[in-house]
TORPA-211988 format. One record per residue (C-alpha): residue number from 1; x, y, z. Coordinates in Angstrom, 1 decimal. Layout:
NODE/lumfi/x/y/z
NODE/NUM/X/Y/Z $
...
***
This chain:
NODE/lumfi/x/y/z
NODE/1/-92.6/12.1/97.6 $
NODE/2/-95.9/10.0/97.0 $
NODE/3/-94.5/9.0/93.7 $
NODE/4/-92.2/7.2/94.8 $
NODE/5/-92.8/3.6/95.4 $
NODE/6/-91.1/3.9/99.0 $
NODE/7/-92.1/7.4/99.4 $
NODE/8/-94.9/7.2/102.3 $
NODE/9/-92.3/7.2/105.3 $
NODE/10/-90.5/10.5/104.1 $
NODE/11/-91.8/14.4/104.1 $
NODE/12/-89.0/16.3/102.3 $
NODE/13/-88.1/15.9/98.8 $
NODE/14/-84.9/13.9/98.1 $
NODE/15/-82.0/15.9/97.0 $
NODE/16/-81.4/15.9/93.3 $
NODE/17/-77.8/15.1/93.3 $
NODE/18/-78.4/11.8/95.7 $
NODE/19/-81.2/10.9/92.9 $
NODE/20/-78.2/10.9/90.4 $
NODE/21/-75.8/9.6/92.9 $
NODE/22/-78.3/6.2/93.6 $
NODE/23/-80.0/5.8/89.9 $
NODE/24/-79.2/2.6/88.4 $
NODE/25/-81.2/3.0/85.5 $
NODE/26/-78.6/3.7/82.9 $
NODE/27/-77.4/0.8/83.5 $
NODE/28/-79.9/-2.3/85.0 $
NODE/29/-82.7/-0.8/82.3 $
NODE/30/-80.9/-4.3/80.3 $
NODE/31/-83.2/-6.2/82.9 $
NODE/32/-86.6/-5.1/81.9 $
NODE/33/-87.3/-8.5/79.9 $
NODE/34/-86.2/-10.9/82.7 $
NODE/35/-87.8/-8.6/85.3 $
NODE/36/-91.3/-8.5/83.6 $
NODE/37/-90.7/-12.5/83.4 $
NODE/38/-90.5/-12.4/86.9 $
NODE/39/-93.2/-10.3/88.0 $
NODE/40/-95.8/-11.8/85.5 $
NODE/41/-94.6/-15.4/86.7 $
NODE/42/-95.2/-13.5/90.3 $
NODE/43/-98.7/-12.3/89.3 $
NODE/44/-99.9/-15.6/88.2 $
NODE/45/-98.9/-17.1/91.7 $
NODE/46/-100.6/-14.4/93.7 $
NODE/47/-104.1/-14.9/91.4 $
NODE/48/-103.0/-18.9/92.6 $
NODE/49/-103.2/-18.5/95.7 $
NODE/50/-105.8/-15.7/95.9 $
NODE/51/-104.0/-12.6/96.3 $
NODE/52/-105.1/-11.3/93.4 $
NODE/53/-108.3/-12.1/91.3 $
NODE/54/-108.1/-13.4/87.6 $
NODE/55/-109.0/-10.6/85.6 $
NODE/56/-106.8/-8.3/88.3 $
NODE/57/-104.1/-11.0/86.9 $
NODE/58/-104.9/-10.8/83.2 $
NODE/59/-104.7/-6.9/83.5 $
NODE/60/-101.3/-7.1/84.9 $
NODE/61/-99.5/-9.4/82.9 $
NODE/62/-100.9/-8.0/79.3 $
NODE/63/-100.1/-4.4/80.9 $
NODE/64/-96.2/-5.6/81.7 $
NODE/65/-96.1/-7.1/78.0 $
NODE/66/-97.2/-3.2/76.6 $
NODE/67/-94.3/-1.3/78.9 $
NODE/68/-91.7/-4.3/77.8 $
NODE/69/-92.4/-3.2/74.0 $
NODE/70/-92.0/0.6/75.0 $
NODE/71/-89.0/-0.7/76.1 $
NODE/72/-87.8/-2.7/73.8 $
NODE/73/-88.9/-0.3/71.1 $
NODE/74/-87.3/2.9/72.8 $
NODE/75/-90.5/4.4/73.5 $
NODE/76/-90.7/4.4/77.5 $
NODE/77/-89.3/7.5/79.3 $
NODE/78/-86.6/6.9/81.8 $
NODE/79/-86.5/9.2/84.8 $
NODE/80/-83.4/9.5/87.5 $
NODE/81/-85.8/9.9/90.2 $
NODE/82/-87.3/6.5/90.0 $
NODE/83/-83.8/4.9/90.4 $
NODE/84/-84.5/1.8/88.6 $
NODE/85/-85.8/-0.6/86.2 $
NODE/86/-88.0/-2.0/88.7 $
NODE/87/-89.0/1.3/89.7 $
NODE/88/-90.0/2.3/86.7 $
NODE/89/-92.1/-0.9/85.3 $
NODE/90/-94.1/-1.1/88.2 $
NODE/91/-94.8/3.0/88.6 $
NODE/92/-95.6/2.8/85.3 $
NODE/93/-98.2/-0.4/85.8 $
NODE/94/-99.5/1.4/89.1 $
NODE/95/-100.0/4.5/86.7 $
NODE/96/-102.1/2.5/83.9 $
NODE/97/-104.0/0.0/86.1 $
NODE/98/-104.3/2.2/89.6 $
NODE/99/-104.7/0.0/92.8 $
NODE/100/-104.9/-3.2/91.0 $
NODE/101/-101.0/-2.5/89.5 $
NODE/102/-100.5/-1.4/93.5 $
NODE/103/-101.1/-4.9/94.5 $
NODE/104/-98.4/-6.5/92.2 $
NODE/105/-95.4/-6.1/94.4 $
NODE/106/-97.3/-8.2/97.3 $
NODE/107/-95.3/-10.8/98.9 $
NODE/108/-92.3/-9.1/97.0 $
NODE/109/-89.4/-6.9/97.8 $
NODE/110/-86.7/-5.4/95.6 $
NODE/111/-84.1/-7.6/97.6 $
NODE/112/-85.9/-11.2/96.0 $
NODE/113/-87.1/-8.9/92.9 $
NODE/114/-83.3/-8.1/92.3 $
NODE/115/-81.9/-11.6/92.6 $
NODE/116/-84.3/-12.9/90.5 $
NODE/117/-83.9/-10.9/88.0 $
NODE/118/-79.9/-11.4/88.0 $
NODE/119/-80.0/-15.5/88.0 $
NODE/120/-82.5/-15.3/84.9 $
NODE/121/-80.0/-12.9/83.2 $
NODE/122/-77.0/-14.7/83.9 $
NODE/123/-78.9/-17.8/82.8 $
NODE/124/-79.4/-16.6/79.8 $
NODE/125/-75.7/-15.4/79.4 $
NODE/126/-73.9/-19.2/80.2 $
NODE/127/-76.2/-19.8/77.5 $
NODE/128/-75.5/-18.0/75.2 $
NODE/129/-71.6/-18.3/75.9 $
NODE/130/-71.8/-21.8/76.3 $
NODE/131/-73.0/-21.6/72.5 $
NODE/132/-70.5/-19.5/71.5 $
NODE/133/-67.6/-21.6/73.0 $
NODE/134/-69.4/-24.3/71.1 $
NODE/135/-68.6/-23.0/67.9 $
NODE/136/-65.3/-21.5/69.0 $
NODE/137/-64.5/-25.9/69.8 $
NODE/138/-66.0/-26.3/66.1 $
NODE/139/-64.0/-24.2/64.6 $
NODE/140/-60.6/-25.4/65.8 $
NODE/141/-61.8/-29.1/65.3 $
NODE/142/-62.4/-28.6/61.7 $
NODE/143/-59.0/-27.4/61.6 $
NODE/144/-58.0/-30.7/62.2 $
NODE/145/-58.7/-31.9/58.7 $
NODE/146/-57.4/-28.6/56.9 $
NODE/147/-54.0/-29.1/58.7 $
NODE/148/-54.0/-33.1/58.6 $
NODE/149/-50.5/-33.9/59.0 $
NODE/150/-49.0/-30.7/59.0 $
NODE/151/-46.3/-30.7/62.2 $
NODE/152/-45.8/-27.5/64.3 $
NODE/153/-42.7/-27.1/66.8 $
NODE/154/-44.1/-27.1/70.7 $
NODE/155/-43.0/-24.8/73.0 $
NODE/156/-41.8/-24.4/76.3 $
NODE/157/-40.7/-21.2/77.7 $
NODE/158/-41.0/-19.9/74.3 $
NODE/159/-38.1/-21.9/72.9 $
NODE/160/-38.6/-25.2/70.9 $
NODE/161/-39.3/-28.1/72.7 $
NODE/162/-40.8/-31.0/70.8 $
NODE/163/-42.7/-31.6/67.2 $
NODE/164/-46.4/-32.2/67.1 $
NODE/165/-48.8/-32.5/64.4 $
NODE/166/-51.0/-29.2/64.3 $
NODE/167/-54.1/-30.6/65.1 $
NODE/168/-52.8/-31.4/68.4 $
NODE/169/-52.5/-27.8/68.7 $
NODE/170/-56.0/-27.5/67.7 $
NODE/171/-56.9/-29.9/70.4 $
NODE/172/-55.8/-28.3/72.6 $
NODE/173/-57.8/-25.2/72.9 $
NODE/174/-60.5/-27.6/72.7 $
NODE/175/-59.9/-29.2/76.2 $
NODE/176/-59.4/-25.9/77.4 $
NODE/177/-63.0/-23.8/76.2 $
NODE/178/-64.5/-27.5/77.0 $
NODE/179/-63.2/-26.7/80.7 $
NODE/180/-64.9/-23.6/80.3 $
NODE/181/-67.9/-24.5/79.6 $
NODE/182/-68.0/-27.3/82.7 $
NODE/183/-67.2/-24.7/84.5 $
NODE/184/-69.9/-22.2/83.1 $
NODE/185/-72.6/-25.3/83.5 $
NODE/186/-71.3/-26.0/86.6 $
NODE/187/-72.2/-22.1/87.5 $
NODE/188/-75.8/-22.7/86.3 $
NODE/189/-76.3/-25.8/87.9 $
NODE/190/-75.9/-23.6/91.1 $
NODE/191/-77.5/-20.7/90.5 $
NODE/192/-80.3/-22.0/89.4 $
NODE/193/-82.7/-21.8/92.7 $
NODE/194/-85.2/-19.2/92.9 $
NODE/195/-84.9/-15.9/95.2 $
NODE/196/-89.0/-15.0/94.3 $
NODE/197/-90.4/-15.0/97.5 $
NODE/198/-87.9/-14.5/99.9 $
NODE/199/-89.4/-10.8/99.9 $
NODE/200/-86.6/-8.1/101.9 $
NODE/201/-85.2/-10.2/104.3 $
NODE/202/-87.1/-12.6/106.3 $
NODE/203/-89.7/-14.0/104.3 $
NODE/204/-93.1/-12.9/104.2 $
NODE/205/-96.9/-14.6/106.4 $
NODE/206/-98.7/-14.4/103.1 $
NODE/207/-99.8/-17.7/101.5 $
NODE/208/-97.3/-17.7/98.6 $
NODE/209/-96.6/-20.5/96.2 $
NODE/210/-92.7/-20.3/95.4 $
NODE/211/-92.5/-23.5/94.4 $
NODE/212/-94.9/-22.5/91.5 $
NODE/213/-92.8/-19.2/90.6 $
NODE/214/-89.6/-21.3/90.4 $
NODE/215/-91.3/-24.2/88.5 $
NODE/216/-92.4/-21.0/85.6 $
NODE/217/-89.2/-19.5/85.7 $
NODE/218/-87.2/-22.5/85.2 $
NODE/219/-85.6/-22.8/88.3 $
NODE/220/-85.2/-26.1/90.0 $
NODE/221/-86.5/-25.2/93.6 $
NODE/222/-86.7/-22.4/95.9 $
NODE/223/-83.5/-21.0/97.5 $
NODE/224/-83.5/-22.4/101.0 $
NODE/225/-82.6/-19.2/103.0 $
NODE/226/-84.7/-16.0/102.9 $
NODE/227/-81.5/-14.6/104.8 $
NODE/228/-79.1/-15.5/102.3 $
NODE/229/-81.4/-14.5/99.0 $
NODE/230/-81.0/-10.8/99.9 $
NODE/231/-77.4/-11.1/100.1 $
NODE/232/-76.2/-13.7/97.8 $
NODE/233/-74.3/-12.8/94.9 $
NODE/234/-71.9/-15.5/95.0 $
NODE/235/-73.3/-16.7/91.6 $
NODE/236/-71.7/-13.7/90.0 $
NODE/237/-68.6/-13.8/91.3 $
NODE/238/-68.6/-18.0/89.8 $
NODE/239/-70.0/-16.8/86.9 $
NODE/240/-67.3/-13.5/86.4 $
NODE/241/-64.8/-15.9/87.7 $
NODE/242/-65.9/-18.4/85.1 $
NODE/243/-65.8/-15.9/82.0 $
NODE/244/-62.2/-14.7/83.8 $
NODE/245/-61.1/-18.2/82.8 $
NODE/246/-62.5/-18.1/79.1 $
NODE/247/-60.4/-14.6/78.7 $
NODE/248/-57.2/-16.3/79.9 $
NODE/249/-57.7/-18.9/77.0 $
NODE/250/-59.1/-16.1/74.7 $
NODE/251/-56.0/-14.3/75.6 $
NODE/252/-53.1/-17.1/75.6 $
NODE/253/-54.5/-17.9/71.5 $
NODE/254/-54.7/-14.6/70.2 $
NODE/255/-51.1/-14.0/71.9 $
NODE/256/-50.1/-17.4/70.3 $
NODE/257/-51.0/-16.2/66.9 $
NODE/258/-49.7/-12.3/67.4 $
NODE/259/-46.5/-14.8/67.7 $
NODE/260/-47.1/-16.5/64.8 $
NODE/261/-48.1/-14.3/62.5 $
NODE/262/-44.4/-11.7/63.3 $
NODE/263/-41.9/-12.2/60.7 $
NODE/264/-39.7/-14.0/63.1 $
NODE/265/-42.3/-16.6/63.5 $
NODE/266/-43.6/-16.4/60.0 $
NODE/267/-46.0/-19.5/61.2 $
NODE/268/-49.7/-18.1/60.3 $
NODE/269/-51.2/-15.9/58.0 $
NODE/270/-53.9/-14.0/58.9 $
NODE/271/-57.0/-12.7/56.7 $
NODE/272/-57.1/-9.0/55.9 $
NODE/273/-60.9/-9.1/57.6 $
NODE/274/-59.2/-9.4/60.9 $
NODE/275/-56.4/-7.3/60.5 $
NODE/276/-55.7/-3.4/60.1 $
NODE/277/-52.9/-1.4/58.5 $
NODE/278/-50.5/1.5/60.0 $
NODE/279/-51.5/5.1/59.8 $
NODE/280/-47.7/6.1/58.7 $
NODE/281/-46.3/2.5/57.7 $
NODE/282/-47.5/1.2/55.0 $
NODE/283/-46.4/-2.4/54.8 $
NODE/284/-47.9/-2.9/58.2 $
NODE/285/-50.4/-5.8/58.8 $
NODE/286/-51.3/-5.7/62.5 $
NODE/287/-53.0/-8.3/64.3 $
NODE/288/-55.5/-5.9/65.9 $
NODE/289/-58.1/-7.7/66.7 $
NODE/290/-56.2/-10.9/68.9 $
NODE/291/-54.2/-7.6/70.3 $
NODE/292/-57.9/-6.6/71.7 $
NODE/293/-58.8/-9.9/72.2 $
NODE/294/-55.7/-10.3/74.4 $
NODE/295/-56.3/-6.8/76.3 $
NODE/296/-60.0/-6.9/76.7 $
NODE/297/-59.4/-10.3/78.9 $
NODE/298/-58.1/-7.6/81.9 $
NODE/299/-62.2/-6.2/82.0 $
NODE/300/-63.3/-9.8/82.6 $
NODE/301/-60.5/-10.5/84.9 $
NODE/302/-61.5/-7.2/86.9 $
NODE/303/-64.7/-8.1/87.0 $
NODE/304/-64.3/-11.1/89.3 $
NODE/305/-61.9/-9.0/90.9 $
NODE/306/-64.9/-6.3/91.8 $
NODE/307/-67.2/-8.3/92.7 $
NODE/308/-64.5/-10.3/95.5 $
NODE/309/-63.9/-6.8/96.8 $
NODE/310/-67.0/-5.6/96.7 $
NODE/311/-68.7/-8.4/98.7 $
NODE/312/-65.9/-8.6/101.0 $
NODE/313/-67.0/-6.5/103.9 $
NODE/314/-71.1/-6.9/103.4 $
NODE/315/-73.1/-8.2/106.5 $
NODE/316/-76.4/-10.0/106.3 $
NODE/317/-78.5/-9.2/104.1 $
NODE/318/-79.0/-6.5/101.6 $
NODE/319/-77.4/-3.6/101.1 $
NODE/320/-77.0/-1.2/98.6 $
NODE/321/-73.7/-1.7/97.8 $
NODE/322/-75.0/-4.1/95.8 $
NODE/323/-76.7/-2.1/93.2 $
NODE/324/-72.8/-2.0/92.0 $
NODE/325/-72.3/-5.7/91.1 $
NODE/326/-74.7/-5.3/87.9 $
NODE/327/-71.7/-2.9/86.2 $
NODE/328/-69.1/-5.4/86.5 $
NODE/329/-71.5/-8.4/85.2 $
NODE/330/-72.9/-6.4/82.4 $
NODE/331/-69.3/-5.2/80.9 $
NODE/332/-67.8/-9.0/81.5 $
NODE/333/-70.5/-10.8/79.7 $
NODE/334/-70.5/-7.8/77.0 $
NODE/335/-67.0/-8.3/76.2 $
NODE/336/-66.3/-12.2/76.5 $
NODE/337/-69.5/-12.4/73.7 $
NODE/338/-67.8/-9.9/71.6 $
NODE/339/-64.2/-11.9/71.5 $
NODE/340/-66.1/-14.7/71.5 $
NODE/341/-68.1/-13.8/68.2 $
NODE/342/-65.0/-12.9/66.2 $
NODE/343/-62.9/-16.2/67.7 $
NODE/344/-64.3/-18.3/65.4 $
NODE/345/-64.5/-16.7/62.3 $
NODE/346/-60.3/-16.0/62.7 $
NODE/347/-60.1/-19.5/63.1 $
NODE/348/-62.0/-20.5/59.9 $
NODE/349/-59.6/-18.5/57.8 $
NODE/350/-56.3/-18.2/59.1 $
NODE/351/-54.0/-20.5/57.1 $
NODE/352/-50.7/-21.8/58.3 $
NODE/353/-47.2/-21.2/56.7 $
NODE/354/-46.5/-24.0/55.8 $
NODE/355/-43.4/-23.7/53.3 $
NODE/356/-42.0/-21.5/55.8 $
NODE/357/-42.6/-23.9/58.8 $
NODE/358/-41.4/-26.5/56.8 $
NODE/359/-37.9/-24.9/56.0 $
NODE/360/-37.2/-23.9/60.0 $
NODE/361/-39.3/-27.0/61.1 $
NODE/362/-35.5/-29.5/61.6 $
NODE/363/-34.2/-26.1/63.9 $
NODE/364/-33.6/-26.4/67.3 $
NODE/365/-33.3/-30.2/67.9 $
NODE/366/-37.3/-31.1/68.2 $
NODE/367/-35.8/-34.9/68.1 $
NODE/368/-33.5/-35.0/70.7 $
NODE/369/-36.1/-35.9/73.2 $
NODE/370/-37.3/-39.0/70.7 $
NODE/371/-33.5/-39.6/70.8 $
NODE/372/-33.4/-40.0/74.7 $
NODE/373/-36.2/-41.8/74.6 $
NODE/374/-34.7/-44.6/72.1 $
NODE/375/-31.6/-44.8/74.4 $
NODE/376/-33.9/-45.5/77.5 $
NODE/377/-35.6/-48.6/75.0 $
NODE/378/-31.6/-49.8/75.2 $
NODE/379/-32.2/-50.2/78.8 $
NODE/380/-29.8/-46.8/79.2 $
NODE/381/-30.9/-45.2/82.5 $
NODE/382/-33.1/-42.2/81.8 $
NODE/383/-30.6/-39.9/83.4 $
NODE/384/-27.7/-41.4/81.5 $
NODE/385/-29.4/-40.7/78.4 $
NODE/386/-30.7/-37.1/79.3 $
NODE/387/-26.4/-36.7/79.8 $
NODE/388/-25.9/-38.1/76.6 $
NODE/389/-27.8/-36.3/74.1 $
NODE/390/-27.2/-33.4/75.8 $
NODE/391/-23.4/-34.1/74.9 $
NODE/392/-24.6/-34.8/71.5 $
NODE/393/-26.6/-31.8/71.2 $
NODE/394/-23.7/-29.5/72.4 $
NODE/395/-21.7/-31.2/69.4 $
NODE/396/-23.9/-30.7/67.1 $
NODE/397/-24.5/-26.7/68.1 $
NODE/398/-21.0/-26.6/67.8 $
NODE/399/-20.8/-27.8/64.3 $
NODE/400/-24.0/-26.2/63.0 $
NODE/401/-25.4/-29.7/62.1 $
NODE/402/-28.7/-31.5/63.1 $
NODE/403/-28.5/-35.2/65.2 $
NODE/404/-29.4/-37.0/62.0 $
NODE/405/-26.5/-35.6/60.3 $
NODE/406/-24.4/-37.7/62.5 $
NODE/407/-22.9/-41.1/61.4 $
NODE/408/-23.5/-44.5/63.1 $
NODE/409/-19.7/-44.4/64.4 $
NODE/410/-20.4/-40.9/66.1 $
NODE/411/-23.3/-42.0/67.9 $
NODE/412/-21.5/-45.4/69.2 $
NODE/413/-18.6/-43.3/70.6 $
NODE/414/-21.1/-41.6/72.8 $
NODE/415/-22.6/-45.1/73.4 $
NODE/416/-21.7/-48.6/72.2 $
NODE/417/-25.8/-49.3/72.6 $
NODE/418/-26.8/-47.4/69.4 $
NODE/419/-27.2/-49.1/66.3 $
NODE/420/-28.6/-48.2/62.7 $
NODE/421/-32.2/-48.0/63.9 $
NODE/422/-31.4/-44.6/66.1 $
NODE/423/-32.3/-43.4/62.5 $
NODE/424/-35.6/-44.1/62.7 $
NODE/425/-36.2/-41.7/65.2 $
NODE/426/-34.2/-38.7/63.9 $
NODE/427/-35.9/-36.3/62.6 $
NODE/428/-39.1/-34.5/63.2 $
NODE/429/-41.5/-36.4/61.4 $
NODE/430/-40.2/-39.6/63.0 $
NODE/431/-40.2/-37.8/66.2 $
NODE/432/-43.5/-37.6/65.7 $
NODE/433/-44.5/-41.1/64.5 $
NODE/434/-43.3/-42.8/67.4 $
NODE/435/-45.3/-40.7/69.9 $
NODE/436/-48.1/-43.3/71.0 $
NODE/437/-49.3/-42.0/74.5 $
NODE/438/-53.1/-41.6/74.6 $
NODE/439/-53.3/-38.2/74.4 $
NODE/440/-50.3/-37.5/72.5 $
NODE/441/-49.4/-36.1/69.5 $
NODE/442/-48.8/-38.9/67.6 $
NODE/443/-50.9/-40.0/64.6 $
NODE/444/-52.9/-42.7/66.1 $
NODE/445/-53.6/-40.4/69.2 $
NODE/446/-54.2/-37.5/67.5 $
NODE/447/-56.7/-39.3/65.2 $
NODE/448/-58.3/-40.6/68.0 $
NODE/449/-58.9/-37.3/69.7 $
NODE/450/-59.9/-35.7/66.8 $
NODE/451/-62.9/-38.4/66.2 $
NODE/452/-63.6/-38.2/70.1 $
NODE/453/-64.3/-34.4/69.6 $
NODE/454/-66.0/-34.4/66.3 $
NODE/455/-68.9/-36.9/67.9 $
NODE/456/-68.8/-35.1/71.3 $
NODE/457/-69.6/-31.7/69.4 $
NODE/458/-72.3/-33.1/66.8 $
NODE/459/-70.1/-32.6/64.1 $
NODE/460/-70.3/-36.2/62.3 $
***
């Protein structure tokens, strides 16, 4: 029992089933680079404050960077009965340095060591997210020139509601992974106190510098509550709930374009790089990778959903329930950087249809709201006019013709208010011209918007 780290209280051996039952290793050994981080930051604030001598110091921190490249390199032996990755570093120092890699965990439990090692992992994850959106937001704004003044029907409840101009489209999912990423910084911005020091529970009498550890670690203070540290995991949950949010929009796209791309849409083509064929059918060209895309988003959803449920019932501080959270962090951040990587590069190369969204583009009557709108400019109540095309649409259904196939006379027998320049507003690309909201889909707006984003993401 000696070897292990919290061995000295016990006197029978540990039962070889409850040592696979309580490893964590297969999993957390992904923290071994943050966790040296931490404990060399640690080491340099012990020799700081005189817990430890300088060369005691030197010896530990160049020992740390040697296990780190085992690591990294697939060279160190894992073991179940060490449980850990923390385990195992510092057994391992203790093993190669003796008493002066016993003295590295002073001031220190696994509780703070734990935490720590989390917020630097999930910092690094926004991060690199946060990058990834960022080219995801480049991607759909340099659509904006490719598709300059192409116009795409809008939906509501998947049936045709309006015309737009496609880069509105493209806009769109810009304000939404721009969200995202507020959100995501917003996460950081939070997390980003230091647990080092609040040792297992209630803080330790040592002389400890944690202002020092948090200052090296990139942290901008302390965390207040030595209480709280040990049982704090409300980052994750932000941060799963965060990525939960980017899947949504992940998922909402790809579904947009397995739409698109059907023969019933016939709106997008996609690139044979990002699509796969049928085992038996051989015309088949199957949007595989938005389908994954689009399921994947329920592990990132769950993950939040874990956590909730996990943390639910927990009293103050630690326990070792928490050893779960890591599984559900690990797999969300795993697969929101794997859609996120191929996101992008579908983006870049999918073309629109657009013979075939030109032919079906005067379907459904994406004018009839500019129409309403032009009557309410007549000083027709808003209602009145909403009763009015309405009649005229049913007319037109009913002769399998558009609103701009109508004559001047027709329009004035539904209202005497209507002259010749109701033309001007028939059609979809005059539906579109008049739009003038900020915001909108109109040209101005949309140009506007398009400049706004290409300066806010570097790309001019």
């Amino acid at each position: 029992m000696a070897e292990k780290p919290w061995g000295g209280r016990f006197s029978g051996e540990t039962d070889p089933r409850v040592e696979a039952f309580t490893e964590s290793i297969s999993f957390d050994h992904r923290l071994a680079a943050v966790d040296v981080r931490g404990s060399q930051a640690h080491a340099r604030m012990l020799a700081e404050v005189g817990l430890l001598a300088g060369d005691e110091r030197d010896a530990i921190v160049a020992e740390l960077d040697r296990i780190l490249e085992e690591i990294t390199g697939g060279e160190f032996p894992f073991r179940t009965e060490l449980e850990d990755v923390h385990m195992h570093i510092e057994s391992a120092l203790i093993e190669r340095l003796g008493d002066v890699g016993r003295k590295l965990h002073t001031a220190r439990s696994r509780n703070d060591q734990v935490s720590t090692d989390l917020k630097l992992y999930v910092r690094d994850g926004i991060d690199t997210i946060d990058g990834l959106l960022l080219e995801l937001q480049r991607a759909f704004v340099a659509r904006g020139k490719t598709d300059a003044g192409v116009i795409l029907p809008a939906y509501t409840h998947l049936q045709r509601a309006q015309p737009v101009q496609a880069t509105q489209y493209w806009l769109a999912y810009c304000e939404k992974f721009d969200r995202d990423r507020g959100r995501l910084a917003d996460c950081r911005n939070r997390l980003n106190v230091s647990p080092l020091g609040g040792a297992a529970l209630a803080g330790t009498s040592l002389p400890i510098d944690r202002k020092q550890t948090a200052t090296e670690l990139g942290f901008d203070a302390p965390a207040g509550n030595s209480l709280d540290i040990s049982s704090d995991r409300d980052f994750l949950v932000e941060f799963t709930s965060a990525l939960a949010l980017v899947s949504v929009h992940l998922s909402g796209w790809a579904e947009e374009w397995i739409l698109w791309c059907s023969t019933e849409f016939d709106m997008i083509i996609l690139p044979d790089a990002y699509t796969t064929g049928s085992s038996i059918m051989p015309q088949k060209r199957n949007p595989d990778v938005l389908e994954l895309i689009r399921g994947k988003s329920a592990r990132v959803i769950a993950a939040a959903n874990q956590l909730l449920v996990l943390l639910k019932g927990l009293p103050l501080a630690y326990n070792r329930d928490l050893q779960e959270d890591k599984i559900a962090v690990f797999d969300a951040i795993d697969t929101t950087v794997a859609c996120l990587e191929l996101a992008p590069a579908i983006v870049d190369t999918a073309q629109l249809n657009t013979d075939s969204i030109t032919a079906r583009l005067e379907e459904g009557f994406l004018d009839a709201t500019a129409l309403m709108e032009y009557l309410i400019r007549q000083q027709i109540p808003m209602r009145t006019a909403h009763e009015t095309v309405g009649r005229l649409v049913a007319r037109c259904e009913s002769e399998n013709r558009k609103l701009s196939d109508l004559t001047l006379e027709q329009f004035r027998d539904v209202h005497e208010s209507i002259d010749e320049s109701v033309f001007d507003v028939l059609g979809t690309a005059n539906a579109v011209a008049i739009l003038q909201s900020q915001g909108s889909g109109g040209p101005d707006a949309v140009n506007a918007s398009l400049t706004h984003w290409r300066q806010a993401l570097g790309m001019d």
